[in-house]
C-alpha positions in Angstrom: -11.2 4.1 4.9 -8.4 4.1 7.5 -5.6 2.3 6.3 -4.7 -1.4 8.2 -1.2 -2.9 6.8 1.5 -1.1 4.5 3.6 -3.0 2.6 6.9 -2.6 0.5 9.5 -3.7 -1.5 13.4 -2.3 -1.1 14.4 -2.3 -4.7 10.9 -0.5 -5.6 9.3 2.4 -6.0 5.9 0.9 -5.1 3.9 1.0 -1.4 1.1 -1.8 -1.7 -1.7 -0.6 1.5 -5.0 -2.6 2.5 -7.8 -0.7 4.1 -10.6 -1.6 6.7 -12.6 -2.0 3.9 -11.2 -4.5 2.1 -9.6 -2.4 -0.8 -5.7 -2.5 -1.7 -4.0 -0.3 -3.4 -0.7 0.2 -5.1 1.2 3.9 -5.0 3.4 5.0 -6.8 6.3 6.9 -4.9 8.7 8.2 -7.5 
C-alpha cells in the first residue's frame, strides 16, 4: 500500500510511515 504520512525523529535513526491501509511501520535507517 502507497505510503500516506512519514514521520521522524532528529536524534534517531528510526522513520515511523503509515499506509493507506492502515499499517505503520518503523525502519530502521542505519
Amino acid at each position: 500500500s502507497a505510503v500516506t504520512w512519514l514521520g521522524f525523529f532528529p536524534n534517531s535513526e528510526q522513520i515511523i510511515t503509515a499506509s493507506k491501509d492502515g499499517s505503520i511501520r518503523i525502519w530502521n535507517i542505519n
